[in-house]
N, C-alpha and C positions, 0 to 999 in steps of 0.2 A: 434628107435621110442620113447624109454623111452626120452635120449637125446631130442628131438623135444618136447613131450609133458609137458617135466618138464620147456621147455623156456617158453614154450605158457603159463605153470602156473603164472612160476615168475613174466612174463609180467603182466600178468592178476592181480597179487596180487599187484605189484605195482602201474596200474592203478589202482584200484579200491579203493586204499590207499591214491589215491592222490583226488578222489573224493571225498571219507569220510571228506580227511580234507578241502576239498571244500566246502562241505555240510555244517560239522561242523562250516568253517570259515563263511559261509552265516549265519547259526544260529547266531552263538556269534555278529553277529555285526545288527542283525535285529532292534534294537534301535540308531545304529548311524548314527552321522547327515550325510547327502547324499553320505550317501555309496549305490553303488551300487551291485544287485545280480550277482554271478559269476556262470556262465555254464564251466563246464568241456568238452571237445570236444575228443570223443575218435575216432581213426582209426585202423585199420586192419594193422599189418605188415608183411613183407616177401613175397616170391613168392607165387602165389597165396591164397593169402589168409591165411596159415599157419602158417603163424610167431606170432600169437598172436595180442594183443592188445596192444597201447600206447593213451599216451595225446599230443593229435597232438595240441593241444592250449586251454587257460581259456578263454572265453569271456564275454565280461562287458555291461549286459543286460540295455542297452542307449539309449535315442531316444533323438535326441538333438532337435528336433524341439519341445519335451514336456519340456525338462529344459530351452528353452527361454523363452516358455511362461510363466513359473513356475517365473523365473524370471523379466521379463515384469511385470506381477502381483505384484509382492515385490514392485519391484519400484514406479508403481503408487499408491500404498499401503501408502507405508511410505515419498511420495512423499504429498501426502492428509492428512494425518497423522501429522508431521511434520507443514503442514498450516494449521489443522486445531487445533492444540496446540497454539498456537499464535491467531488465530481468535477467539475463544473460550476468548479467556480470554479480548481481547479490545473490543468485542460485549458486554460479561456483564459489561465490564467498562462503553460504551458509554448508556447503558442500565437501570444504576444504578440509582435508585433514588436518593439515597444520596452523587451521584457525578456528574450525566450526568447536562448536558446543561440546558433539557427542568425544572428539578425541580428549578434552579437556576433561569431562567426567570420568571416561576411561582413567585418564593417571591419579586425579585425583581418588579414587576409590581404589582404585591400586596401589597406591601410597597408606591410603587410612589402614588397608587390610593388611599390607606389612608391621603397622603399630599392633595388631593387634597378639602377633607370635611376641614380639618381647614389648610392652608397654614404656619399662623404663626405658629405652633406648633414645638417645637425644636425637641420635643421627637419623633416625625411623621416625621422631617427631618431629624433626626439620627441613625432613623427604615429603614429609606430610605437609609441611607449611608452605615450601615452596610448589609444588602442587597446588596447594589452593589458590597462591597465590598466579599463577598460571592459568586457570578458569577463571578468576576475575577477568585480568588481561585480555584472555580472548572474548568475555563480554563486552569489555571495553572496545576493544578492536575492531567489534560488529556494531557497536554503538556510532563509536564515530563514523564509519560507514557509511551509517546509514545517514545520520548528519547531515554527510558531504554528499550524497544524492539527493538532501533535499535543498540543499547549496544549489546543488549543479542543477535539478530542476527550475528553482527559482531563475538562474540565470539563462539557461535556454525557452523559457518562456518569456521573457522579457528581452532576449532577442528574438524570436520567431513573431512573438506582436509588432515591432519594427519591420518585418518581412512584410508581416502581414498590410501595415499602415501603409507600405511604397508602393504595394500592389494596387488597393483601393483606391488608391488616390491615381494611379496611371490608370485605373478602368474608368474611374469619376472624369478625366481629363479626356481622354477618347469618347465617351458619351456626349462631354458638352462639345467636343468638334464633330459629332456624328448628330446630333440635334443642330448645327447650322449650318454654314457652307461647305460644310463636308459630307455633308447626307450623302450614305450611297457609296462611298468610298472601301471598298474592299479590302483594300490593303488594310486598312484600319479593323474592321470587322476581324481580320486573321489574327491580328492586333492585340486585339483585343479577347480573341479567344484563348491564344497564346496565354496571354497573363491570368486567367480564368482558371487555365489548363496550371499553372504553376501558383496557382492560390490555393487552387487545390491537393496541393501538397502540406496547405497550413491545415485547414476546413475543409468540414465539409457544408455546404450551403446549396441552396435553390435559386433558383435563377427566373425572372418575368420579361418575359419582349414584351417591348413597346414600339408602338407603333411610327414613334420617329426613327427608329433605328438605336435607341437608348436600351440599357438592360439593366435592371432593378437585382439586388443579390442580399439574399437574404440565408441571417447564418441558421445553423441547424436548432439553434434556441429560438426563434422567429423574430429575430433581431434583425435591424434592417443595420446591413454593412455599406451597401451603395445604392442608392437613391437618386437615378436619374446623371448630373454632373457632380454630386455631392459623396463624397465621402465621411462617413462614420470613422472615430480614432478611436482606435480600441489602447488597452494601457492596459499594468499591472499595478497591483495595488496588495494593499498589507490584507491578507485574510481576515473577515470580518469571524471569523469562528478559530482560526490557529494563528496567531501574529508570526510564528514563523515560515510559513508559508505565504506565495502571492494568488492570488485570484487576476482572472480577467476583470475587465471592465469597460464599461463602452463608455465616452466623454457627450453627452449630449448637453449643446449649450453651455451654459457654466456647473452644472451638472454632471457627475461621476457615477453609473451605475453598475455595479456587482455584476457580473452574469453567472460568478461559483464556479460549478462543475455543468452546467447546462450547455458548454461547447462541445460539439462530438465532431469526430474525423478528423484528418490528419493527426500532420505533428503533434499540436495542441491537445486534440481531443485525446492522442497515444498518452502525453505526458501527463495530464490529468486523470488519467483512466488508471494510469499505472502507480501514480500516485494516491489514488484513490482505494483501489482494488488488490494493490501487491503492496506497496511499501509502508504505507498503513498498518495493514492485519499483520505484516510481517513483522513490525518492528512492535506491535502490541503481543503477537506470541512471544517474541524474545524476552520482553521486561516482564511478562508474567510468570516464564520460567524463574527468569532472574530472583523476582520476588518469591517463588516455592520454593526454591534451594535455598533462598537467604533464612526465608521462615525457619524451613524443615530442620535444617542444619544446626541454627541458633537454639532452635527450642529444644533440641538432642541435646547439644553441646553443654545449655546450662545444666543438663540435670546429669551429668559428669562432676569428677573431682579429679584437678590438675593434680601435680606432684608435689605443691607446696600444702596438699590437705583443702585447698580450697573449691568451694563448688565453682562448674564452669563458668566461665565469661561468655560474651558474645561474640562467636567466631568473624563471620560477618557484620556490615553494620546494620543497624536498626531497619526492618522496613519502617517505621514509623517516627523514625527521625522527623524535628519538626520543618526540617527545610521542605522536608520529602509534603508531606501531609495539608502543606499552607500553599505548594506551587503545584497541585494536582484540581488544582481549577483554576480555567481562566476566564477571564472577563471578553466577551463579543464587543468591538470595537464603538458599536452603535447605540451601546448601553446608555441609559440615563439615569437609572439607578446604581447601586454598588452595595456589595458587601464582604463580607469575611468570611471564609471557608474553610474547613480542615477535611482530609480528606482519611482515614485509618485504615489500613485494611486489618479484616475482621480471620480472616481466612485464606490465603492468598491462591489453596485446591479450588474455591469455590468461583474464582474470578475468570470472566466472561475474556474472550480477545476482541475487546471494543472499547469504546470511548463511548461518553454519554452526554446529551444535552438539557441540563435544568432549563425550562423555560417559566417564566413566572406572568400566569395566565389574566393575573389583576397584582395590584401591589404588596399580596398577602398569601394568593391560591399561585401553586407552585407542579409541574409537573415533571419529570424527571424519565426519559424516552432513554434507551439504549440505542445507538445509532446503527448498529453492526444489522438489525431485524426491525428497524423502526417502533419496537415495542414498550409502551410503558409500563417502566416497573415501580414507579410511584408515583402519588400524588397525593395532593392533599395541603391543608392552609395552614398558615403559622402560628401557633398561638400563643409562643413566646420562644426565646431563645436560651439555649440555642435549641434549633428544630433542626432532630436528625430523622437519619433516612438508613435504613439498613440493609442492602440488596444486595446481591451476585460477590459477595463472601468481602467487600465492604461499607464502612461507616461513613455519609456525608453530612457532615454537620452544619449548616448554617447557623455562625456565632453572630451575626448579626448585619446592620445593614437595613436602607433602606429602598424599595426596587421601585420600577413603572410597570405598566401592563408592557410585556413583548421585551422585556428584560430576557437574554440568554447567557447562560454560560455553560463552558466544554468541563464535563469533569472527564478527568483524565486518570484512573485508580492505577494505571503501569507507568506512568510519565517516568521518564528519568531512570528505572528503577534499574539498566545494564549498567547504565553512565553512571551511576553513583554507588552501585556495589565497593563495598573496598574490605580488604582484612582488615580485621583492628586486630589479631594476636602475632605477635611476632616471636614471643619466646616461647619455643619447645616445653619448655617447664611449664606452661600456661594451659597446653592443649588436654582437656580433660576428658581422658581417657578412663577411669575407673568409675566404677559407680560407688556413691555419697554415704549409701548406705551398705552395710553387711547384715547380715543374716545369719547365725549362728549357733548351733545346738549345742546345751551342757553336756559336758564330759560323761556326766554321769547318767543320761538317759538311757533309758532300756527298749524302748519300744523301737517301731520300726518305722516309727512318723519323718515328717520331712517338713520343712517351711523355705521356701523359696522366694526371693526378690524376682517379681514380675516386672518391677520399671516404678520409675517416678510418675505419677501424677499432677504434682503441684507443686514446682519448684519455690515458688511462695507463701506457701504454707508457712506455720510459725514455729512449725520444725527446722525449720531451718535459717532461722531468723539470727542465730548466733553463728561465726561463721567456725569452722573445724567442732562443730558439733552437732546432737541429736536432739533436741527439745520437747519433748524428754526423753530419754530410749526408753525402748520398754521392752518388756519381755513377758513373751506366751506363756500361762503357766496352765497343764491340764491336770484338772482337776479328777477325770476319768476319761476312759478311753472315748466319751461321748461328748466333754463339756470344757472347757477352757477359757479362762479370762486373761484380760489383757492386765497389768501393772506397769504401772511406774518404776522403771530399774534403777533411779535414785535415791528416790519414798518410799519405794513398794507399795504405795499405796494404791489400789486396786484403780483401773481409769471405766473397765467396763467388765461383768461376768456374773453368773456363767453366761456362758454363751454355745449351743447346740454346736457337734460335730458330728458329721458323719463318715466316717472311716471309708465309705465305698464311693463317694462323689465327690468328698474331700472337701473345701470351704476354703472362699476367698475371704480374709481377715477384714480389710479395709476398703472401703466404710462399712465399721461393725452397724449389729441390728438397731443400736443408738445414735448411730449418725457420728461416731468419733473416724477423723478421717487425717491420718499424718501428712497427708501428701505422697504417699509411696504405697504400693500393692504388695501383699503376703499372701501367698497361695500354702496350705496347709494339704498336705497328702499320705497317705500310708496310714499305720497303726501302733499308735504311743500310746505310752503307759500313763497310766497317774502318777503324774510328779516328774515329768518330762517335762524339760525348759526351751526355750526357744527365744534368743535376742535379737533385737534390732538396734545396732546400735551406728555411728559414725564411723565409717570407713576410713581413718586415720589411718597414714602410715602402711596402706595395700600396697603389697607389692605384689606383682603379673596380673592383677587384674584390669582387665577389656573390656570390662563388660560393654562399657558405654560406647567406645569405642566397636563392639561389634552393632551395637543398637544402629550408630550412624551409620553401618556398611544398607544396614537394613533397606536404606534410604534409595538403595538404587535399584531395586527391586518390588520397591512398594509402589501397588498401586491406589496412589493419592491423587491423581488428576483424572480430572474428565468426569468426574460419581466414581470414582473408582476402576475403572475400565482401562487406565494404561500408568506407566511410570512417568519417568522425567526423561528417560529415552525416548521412550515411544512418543511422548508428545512432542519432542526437537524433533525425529523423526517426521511426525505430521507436518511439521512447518517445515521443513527439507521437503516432502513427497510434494506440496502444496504449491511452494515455491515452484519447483521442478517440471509438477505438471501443468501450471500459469504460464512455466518459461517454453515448454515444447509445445503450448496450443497457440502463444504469438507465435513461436516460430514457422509452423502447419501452415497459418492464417494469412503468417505474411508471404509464405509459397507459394498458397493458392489464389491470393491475391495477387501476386507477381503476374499465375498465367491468366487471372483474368486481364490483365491490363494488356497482354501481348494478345489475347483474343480482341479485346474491344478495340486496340491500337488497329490491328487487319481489318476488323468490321470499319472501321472509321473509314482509313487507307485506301480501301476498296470501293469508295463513293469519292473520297476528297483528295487522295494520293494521288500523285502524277504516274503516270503510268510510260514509261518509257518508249515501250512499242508502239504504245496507242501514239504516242506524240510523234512519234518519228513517223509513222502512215500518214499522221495530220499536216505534219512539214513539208511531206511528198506532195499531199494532196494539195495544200495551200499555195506550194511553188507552180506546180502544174496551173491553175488555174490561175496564179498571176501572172504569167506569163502567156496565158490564153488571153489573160484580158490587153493584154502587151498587144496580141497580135490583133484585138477588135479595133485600139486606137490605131495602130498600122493600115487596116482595112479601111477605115472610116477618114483618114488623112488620105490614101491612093483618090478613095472615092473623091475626095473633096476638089484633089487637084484634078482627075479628068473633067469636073465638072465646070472649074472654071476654064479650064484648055477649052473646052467648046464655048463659053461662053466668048 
């Protein structure tokens, strides 16, 4: 009996030995990161019942469906986090007084509208130049910008995939000691949650048990990242659709495949998203304004006449410079075909804030998707070159080239167009503030008519083909208070008449009822006499007129963007509110994601946490009973010796 009751001690002492350091080891580690609490599991041994106690197994207080969530949380966490680091900082650029858009139009049209009280003034037209020159600058300033966030994107993604790669390969390395003589090892399983729990900070991914204790992780693309002891290496790589941009890519075998934008969650999926969804559309509103103001500006400007009599120059540079027109397509990396491309815009009101994908569907049949709505706005087959394409207020021309079926390229109608604005007028005396033509009634009229210059039409008309002149002027002559033809004021010789007036609705002169059209509009009003003159002739030698100069002020008040529904304020405006409100919904997101993590952190905590009290009740309890079983081996050794003392 002594025999049996001293095993039952030993037992006893060794379990409850193994609990202590159980307990204990729960204590010591109540601060580290996702360690899990450990339950000791004790059993009964020997026939019935009598054999004592052992530790029939430790088990590792887990609920995997709370460390998804706990994870899920992370991800979107630093998924918003991540974009909202980046938005944060191009909202208060686009924001900025002393950099954004709208202060820059402000002076600039503050400056034009001082030209217009005294025209000749050098110093009023050199307030003016520098101004403009001042809105370039700060397009420039947003340009490079934005550049350098896709620099800095490039290069935080191409360390976050490094992050990524140490991680996989420490969960692959844990898996293959968890599949052999290490099956069952807890420490590892915490281990390896841990690093689970901090991958998830890159990705977001799902995760398979297996039945040896191995765990399979697959990312949110349905790409397998860990496969048993095997690790997937993810890498960056040149955009097969933007060469300035990287994509991910998964390396299989000798083999490199794209994954795009198909990774979602975390870091990664933020950077991508943001890149995608804010710096993108962002940086396509800006060069579209760029290109309205460049247009709008230019085409005022030319039908102006500087100070030396000459008509205007081009204030700005060309949108259609050929640099501009030949690098607003690029070539997809995995092309096997090639051709040549010009890109023109037609209209720069009517242009979309997107980028577009030509794909060419056989080596001849070609389609042309908008990528901002996935919509196609052309298609159709080549039937010689060049094949243009005319849509969303520009010209794509394919000049030539030969493609394969699944040929793609990015047309890009805004590329470049902040970064390469520039003034080309530097001299005050160049800036063409007067209008080209006059308009002028003979001395000798009597009636009560009027003819007024409503604006140029067609700076290229062949009126204007000689420069400091009218080709040919001419002049209104009325015939009756009802009827007037136009003349030749060099020939006299008649160019079109009569021609119907009506004194109470008055007549637009050009293009007369025969189609003659100078290039400039005459509004006729009031009630002239027969034999009332009216000229047109070269604006030479004007002095205080603005006109043109007030034409351009028109420019910031006109609604030309959008179908006509806002200005060139209001549209910076949108891209500010846009910006602004992309930047306060990361920011909300990443809030509320924060307290989700501290919710699911407790949810977790409260199954897997150590719990401090509980542990110290457990250390009480475990000491007491080892010392209980202390005193069965003392009982069981008394017993042993009276029994040999009788013997």
């Amino acid at each position: 009996m002594g025999a049996n009751l001293f095993g039952i001690g030993k037992s006893s002492l060794v379990a409850y030995q193994k609990a202590l350091n159980n307990t204990g080891n729960n204590i010591a580690n109540v601060y580290t990161e996702g360690y899990n609490r450990k339950t000791v599991m004790l059993s009964t041994v020997g026939k019935n019942g009598l054999g004592g106690v052992e530790v029939s197994g430790i088990q590792r207080a887990y609920a995997a469906n709370l460390n998804t969530e706990l994870r899920n949380g992370i991800s979107n966490y630093h998924k918003m986090s991540s974009y909202y680091d980046y938005a944060v900082q191009m909202d208060d650029l686009l924001g900025d007084e002393k950099t954004n858009i709208s202060g820059g139009l402000n002076q600039y049209f503050s400056a034009l509208h001082n030209t217009t009280t005294d025209p000749t003034s050098i110093t009023a037209r050199q307030v003016f130049l520098s101004n403009a020159q001042t809105l370039v600058d700060r397009f420039h300033h947003l340009s490079n910008k934005m550049d350098s966030q896709y620099l800095e994107l490039n290069i935080e993604l191409s360390n976050t995939v490094n992050e990524v790669n140490t991680l996989s390969e420490n969960i692959a390395s844990i898996n293959r000691m968890l599949g052999g003589n290490f099956a069952g090892d807890l420490d590892l399983l915490d281990r390896r949650d841990q690093l689970m729990k901090e991958l998830s900070e890159y990705v977001s991914f799902n995760t398979l048990d297996k039945d040896d204790g191995q765990v399979d992780i697959y990312l949110s693309s349905g790409d397998t990242l860990v496969m048993g002891g095997r690790a997937s290496e993810l890498t960056v790589i040149n955009s097969s659709e933007n060469p300035r941009n990287v994509d991910l890519a998964m390396k299989s075998g000798s083999s490199t495949v794209s994954l795009g934008n198909r990774i979602n969650g975390g870091k990664i999926g933020g950077l991508l998203d943001y890149r995608k969804n804010f710096l993108d559309p962002a940086e396509q509103d800006l060069n579209r304004l760029a290109l309205v103001i460049t247009e709008s500006v230019n085409t005022q400007h030319q039908e102006g006449m500087d100070l030396n009599d000459n008509l205007g120059k081009l204030l700005f540079s060309d949108v259609n410079q050929s640099n501009l027109t030949s690098s607003r397509v690029i070539s997809t990396l995995n092309n096997s075909g090639s051709g040549t491309f010009t890109v023109t815009i037609d209209d720069a009101t009517d242009l979309e804030v997107s980028d577009y994908q030509l794909t060419f569907t056989s080596p001849t049949d070609y389609q042309l998707t908008r990528i901002s709505d996935l919509t196609t706005v052309s298609s159709g087959s080549i039937g010689g070159f060049p094949e243009q394409l005319s849509v969303d207020g520009f010209t794509l021309s394919i000049d030539s080239g030969a493609f394969t079926t699944g040929d793609r390229f990015l047309v890009s109608p805004t590329r470049s167009a902040s970064h390469q604005m520039e003034l080309l007028i530097h001299n005050p005396v160049e800036v063409a503030l007067a209008s080209p033509v006059a308009i002028t009634g003979d001395d000798t009229n009597k009636g009560s008519g009027a003819a007024t210059l409503e604006g140029i039409t067609d700076i290229d008309n062949g009126s204007f083909a000689t420069p400091g002149q009218l080709l040919p002027p001419v002049r209104i002559e009325f015939l009756s208070t009802t009827s007037y033809q136009i003349v030749n004021d060099t020939t006299s010789a008649v160019i079109e008449g009569p021609i119907t007036y009506d004194p109470v609705n008055g007549a637009s002169v050009f293009p007369t009822p025969g189609s003659y059209d100078p290039g400039y509009q005459v509004t006729l009003s009031g009630n002239p006499d027969p034999g009332d003159i009216f000229y047109a002739k070269y604006n030479a030698g004007a002095e205080g007129d603005a006109r043109n100069a007030i034409a351009m002020t028109d420019l910031q008040f006109s609604k030309i963007m959008n179908g006509g529904k806002s200005n060139i304020f209001d549209s910076y405006n949108v891209l500010t509110g846009t910006t602004s409100s992309k930047t306060h919904f990361s920011d909300l997101s990443q809030q509320a994601s924060s307290a989700l993590i501290e919710q699911a952190q407790s949810r977790r905590d409260s199954i897997s946490g150590v719990n401090m009290d509980e542990e110290a009740a457990n250390l009480l309890q475990y000491q007491q009973a080892y010392q209980a079983s202390a005193q069965i081996i003392a009982i069981a050794n008394s017993l042993f010796d009276s029994l040999i003392s009788i013997i």
